[in-house]
C-alpha positions in Angstrom: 82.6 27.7 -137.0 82.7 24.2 -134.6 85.6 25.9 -132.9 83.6 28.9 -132.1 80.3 27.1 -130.9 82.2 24.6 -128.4 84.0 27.8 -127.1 80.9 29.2 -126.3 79.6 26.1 -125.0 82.3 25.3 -122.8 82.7 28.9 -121.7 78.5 28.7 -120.6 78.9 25.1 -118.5 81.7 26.8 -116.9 79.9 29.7 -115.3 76.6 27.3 -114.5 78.8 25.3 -112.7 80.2 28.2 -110.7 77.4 29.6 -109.6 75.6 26.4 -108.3 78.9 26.3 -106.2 78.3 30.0 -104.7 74.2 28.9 -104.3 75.1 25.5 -102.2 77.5 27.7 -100.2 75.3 30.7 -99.0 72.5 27.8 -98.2 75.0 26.1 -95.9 75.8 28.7 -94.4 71.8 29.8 -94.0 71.5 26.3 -92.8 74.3 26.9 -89.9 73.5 30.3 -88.9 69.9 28.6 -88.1 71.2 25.9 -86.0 73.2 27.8 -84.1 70.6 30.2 -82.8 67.9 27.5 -82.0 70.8 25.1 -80.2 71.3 28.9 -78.1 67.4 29.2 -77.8 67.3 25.7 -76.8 69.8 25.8 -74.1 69.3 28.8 -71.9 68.0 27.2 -68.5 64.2 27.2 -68.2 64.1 29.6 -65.0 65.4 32.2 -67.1 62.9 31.9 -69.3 59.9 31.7 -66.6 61.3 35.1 -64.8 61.3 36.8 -68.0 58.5 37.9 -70.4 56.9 34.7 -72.8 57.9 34.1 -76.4 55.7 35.9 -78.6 53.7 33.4 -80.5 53.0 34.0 -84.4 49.3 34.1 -84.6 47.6 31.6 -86.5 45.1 32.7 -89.1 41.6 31.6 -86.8 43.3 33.9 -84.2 43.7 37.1 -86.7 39.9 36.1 -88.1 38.6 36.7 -84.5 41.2 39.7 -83.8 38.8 41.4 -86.6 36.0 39.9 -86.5 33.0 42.2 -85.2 32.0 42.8 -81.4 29.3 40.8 -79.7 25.8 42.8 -79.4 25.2 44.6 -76.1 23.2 42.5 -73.6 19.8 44.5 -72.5 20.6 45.3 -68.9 18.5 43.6 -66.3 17.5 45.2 -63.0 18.7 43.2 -59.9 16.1 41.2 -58.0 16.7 42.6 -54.8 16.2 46.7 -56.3 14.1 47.5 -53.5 13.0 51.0 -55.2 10.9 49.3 -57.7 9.4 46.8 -55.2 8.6 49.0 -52.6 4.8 48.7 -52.0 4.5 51.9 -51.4 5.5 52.7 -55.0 3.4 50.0 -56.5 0.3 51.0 -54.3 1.0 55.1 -55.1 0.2 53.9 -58.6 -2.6 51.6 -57.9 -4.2 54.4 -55.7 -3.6 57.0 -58.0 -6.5 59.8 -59.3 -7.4 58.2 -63.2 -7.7 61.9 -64.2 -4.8 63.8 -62.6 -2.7 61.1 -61.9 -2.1 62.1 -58.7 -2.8 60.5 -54.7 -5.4 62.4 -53.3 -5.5 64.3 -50.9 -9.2 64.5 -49.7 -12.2 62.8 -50.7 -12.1 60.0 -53.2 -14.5 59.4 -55.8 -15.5 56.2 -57.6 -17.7 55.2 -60.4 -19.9 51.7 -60.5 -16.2 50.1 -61.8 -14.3 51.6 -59.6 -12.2 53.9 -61.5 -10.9 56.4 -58.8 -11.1 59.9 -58.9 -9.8 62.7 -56.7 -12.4 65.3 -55.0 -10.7 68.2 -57.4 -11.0 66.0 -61.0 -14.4 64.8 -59.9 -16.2 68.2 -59.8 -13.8 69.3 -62.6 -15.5 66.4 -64.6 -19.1 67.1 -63.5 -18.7 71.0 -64.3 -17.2 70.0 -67.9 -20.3 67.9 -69.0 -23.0 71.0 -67.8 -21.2 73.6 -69.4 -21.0 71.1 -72.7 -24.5 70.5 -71.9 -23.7 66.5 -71.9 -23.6 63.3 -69.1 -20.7 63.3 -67.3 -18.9 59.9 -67.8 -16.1 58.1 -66.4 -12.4 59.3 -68.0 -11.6 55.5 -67.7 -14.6 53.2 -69.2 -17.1 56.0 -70.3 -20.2 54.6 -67.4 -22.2 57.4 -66.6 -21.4 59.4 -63.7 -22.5 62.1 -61.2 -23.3 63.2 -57.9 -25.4 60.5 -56.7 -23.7 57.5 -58.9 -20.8 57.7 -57.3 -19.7 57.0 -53.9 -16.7 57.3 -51.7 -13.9 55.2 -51.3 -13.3 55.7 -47.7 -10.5 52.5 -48.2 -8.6 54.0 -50.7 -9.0 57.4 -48.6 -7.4 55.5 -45.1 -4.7 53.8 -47.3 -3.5 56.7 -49.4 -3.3 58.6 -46.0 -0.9 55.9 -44.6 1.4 56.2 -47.6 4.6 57.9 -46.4 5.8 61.1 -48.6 9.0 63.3 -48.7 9.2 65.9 -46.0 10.3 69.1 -48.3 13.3 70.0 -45.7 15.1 67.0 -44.1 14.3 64.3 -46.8 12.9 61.8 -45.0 9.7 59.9 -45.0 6.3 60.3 -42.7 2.7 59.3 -43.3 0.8 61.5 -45.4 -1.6 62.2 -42.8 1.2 63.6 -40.1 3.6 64.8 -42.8 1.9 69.0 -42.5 2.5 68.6 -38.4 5.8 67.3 -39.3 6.9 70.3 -41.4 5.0 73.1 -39.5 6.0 71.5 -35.9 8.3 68.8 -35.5 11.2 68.7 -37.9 14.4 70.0 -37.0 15.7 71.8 -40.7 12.5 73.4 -41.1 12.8 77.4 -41.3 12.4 79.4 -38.4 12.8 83.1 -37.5 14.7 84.3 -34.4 12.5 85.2 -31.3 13.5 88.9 -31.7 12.1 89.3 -35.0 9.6 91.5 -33.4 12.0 94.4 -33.0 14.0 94.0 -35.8 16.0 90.8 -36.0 16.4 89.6 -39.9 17.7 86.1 -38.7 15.9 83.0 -40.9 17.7 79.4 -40.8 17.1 76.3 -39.3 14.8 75.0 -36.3 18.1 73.5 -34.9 20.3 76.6 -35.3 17.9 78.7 -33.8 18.8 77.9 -29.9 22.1 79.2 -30.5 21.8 82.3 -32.7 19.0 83.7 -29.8 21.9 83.1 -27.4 24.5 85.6 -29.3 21.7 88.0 -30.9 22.7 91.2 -30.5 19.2 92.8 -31.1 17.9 91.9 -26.9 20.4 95.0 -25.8 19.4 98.0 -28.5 17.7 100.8 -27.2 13.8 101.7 -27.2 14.5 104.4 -29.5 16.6 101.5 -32.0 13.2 98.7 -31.4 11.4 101.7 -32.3 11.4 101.7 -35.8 11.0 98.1 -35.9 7.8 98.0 -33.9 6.2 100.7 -35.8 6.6 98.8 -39.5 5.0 95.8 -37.7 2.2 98.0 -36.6 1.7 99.2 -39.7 1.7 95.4 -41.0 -0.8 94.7 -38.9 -3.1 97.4 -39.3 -2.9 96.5 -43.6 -4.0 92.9 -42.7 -6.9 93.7 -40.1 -8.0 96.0 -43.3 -8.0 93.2 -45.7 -9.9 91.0 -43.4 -12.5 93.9 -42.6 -12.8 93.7 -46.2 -13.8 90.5 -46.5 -15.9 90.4 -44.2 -18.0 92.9 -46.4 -17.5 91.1 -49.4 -18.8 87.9 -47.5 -21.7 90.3 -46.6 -22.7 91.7 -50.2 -25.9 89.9 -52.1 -24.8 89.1 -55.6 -21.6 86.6 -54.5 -20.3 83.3 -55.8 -18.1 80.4 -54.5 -16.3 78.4 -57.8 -13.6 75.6 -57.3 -11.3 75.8 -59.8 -8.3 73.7 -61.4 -5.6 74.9 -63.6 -3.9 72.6 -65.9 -0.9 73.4 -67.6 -0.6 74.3 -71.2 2.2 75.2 -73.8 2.1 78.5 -75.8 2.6 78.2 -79.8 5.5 80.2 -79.8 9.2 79.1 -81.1 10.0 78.7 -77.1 7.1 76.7 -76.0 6.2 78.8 -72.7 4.6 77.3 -70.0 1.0 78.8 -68.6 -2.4 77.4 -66.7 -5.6 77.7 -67.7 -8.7 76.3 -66.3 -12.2 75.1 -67.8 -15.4 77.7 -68.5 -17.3 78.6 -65.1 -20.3 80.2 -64.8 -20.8 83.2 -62.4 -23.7 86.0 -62.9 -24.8 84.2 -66.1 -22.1 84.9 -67.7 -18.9 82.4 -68.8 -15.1 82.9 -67.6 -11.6 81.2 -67.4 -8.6 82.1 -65.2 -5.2 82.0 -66.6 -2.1 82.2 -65.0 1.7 82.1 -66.1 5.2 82.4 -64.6 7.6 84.8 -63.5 5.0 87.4 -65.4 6.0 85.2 -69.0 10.1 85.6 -68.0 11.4 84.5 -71.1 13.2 81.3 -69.2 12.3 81.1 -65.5 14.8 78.3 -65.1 17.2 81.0 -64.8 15.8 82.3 -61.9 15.6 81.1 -58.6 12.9 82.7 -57.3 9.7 82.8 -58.9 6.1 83.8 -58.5 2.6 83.4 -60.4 0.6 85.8 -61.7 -2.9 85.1 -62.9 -5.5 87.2 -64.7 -9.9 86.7 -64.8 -10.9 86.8 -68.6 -14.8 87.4 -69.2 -15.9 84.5 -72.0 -19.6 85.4 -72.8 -20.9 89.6 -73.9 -22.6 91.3 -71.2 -25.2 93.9 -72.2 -24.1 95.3 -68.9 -20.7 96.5 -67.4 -19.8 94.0 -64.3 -17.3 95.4 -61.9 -16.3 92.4 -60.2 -14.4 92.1 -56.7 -12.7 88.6 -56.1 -10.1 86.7 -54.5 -8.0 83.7 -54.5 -8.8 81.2 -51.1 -7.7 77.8 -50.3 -10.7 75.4 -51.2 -11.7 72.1 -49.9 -10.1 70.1 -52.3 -6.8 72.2 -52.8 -3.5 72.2 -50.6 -2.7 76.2 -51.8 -0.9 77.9 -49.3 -1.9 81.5 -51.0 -2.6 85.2 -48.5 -5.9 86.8 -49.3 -5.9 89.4 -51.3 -8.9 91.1 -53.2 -8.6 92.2 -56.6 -11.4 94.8 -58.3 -11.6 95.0 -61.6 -14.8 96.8 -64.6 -15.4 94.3 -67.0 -17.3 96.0 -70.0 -17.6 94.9 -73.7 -14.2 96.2 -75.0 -12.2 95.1 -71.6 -13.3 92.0 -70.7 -9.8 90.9 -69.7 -8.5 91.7 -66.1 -4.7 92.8 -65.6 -2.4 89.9 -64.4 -2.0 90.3 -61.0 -0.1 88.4 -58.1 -0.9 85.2 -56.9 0.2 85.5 -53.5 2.1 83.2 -52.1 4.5 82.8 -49.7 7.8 82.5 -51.3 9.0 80.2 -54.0 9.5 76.9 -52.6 6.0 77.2 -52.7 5.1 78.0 -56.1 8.4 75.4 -57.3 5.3 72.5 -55.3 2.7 74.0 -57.2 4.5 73.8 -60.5 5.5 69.8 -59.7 1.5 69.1 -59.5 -0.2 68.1 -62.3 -3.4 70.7 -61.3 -3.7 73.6 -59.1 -6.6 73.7 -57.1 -8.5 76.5 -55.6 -11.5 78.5 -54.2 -12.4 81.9 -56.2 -15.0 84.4 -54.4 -16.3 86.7 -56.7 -18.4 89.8 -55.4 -20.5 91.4 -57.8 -21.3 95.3 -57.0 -23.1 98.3 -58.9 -21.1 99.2 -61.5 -19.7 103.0 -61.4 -19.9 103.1 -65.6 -23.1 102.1 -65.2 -24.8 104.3 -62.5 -23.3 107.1 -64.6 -24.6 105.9 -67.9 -28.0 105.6 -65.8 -28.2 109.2 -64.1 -27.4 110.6 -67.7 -30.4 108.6 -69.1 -32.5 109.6 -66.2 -31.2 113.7 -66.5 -31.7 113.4 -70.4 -35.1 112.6 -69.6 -35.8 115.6 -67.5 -34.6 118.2 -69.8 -36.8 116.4 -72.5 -39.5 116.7 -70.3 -38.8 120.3 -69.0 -38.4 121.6 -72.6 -41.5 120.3 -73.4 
């Protein structure tokens, strides 16, 4: 039994001692392998080492703590000192200058109350025409002091100084004074539109004042016939006599007894509908004791008129108040003293009665669509309405049938 343990005993130091032999040997070896590749590292020369790529370095723990760590929060951007759009006096005056009411410069009278809240010609009557159809004082829109035609006075500073402010000509870009920008546009500036000097016997040509010179040079419409100029001349005849029939027209409307002058602003509304359309309505008037509004829309309520480049304005007279009494109304659009509109007369006619007391919408008309694109920029649109007021066809009828009724009453008895 002793013989068998020291067997196992000696048999068991045996293979210890073995493999602690075989571990010191692979650890020397480890240990040279080492050596040898730092003493390589070591000795290449150092401008082999600068004209290559650097040693990666191992990155310490702070390093990987940072490499993760979350981003710094965005800085709130700060204009530059010298940002000469939002220093320009101009700018800073076109807000100081401003109407309080339509936020707008004016562009005739201005209107202030004893503080000297400033109000455009347009929002002053607009104010004053508000508080008698509510039956109330007009007050200021700004600090609530009583107002009206006699309380407040002129600004004829603020009038000279917004007049001096320069503005954006609408064809070539570039700045004038607000008081010689419209003599600009109509006679000095070189992209404005013009029409060829043969347009008078047919020539379609439109472009710009400085193109003009040379298309009159090479039009082609200086060596047609009589018989081709012809046709031309005779639609502008017929042009001409339209107009000198719309103007003997108004001259008799001017003439008739029962006629009213109103000044009216549109402001711009948003229908209740899923697309939100965009329409103008303006406050109650009176005219022939009764009440009315005018309303107008786009593109005759185009679904999206962004879509479409050109566009127009229709607008319609709605009757407020019952008359006992049909009305059948003549009236017409005009530019008005306080309004820039650039709208041809046109009269309208229309029998308001109890059961119609809305007239069809009907054409604004203006001259093409850059012009209603610098109405729809403005924050109002202001205007002059003439309405006639003549004996009403429904009810000379209803009256000769009274009056005849009568008679045979009279004769059968």
């Amino acid at each position: 039994m002793a013989t068998s343990i020291e067997r196992h005993v000696s048999c068991f130091l045996t293979v210890h001692a073995l493999f602690r032999a075989d571990f010191s040997a692979v650890q020397c070896c480890d240990r040279s392998i080492s050596t040898s590749f730092l003493t390589k590292i070591m000795s290449e020369p150092e401008a082999a080492s600068s004209s290559t790529e650097q040693p990666i370095e191992v990155p310490d723990a702070q390093e990987k703590r940072e490499e993760f760590s979350e981003p710094e929060t965005k800085k709130r951007k700060v204009c530059k000192p010298n940002d000469e759009k939002k220093h320009k006096l101009e700018d800073r005056l076109g807000g100081i200058l401003c109407c309080a009411v339509c936020l707008d410069l004016p562009r005739a009278a201005v209107y202030q109350c004893t503080n000297g809240h400033l109000m455009c010609a347009g929002c002053f009557t607009h104010v004053l025409a508000d508080a008698r159809l509510r039956d109330e004082l007009a007050t200021c829109p700004s600090c609530r002091v009583e107002i009206s035609k006699t309380a407040a006075t002129r600004n004829l500073a603020v009038e000279n100084a917004v007049s001096e402010l320069p503005s954006d000509c609408q064809f070539c870009g570039k700045q004038y004074p607000r008081n010689s920008l419209e003599r600009h546009e109509e006679q000095e500036c070189e992209e404005r539109i013009s029409w060829c000097k043969y347009n008078r016997i047919g020539c379609p040509w439109r472009g710009p004042e400085h193109e003009r010179q040379e298309h009159e040079n090479q039009c082609a419409h200086p060596h047609r016939s009589g018989a081709e100029v012809m046709e031309s001349l005779l639609a502008m005849d017929q042009a001409l006599v339209e107009e000198k029939k719309l103007y003997e027209n108004i001259f008799d409307l001017l003439g008739y007894e029962k006629i009213t002058f109103n000044e009216i602003q549109l402001k711009p509304y948003r229908t209740d509908e899923f697309l939100h359309r965009l329409f103008y309505e303006s406050s109650r008037f009176s005219a022939f004791n009764n009440q009315w509004v005018v309303k107008a829309r786009i593109n005759n309520s185009q679904k999206d008129p962004t879509q479409s480049s050109e566009r127009d304005m229709t607008y319609q007279l709605i009757l407020k108040s019952k008359s006992a009494t049909p009305l059948s109304l003549n009236y017409i659009v005009l530019r008005g003293p306080v309004g820039d509109i650039k709208v041809k007369p046109r009269i309208y006619e229309f029998d308001f009665t109890e059961q119609s007391n809305e007239s069809p919408y009907v054409c604004l008309p203006l001259p093409d669509s850059a012009e209603c694109n610098r109405l729809l920029a403005a924050k109002t649109i202001n205007f002059r309405q003439v309405v006639e007021q003549q004996l009403s066809l429904l009810f000379v009828k209803k009256h000769i049938n009274n009056v005849s009724s009568v008679e045979v009453n009279n004769h059968v008895a």
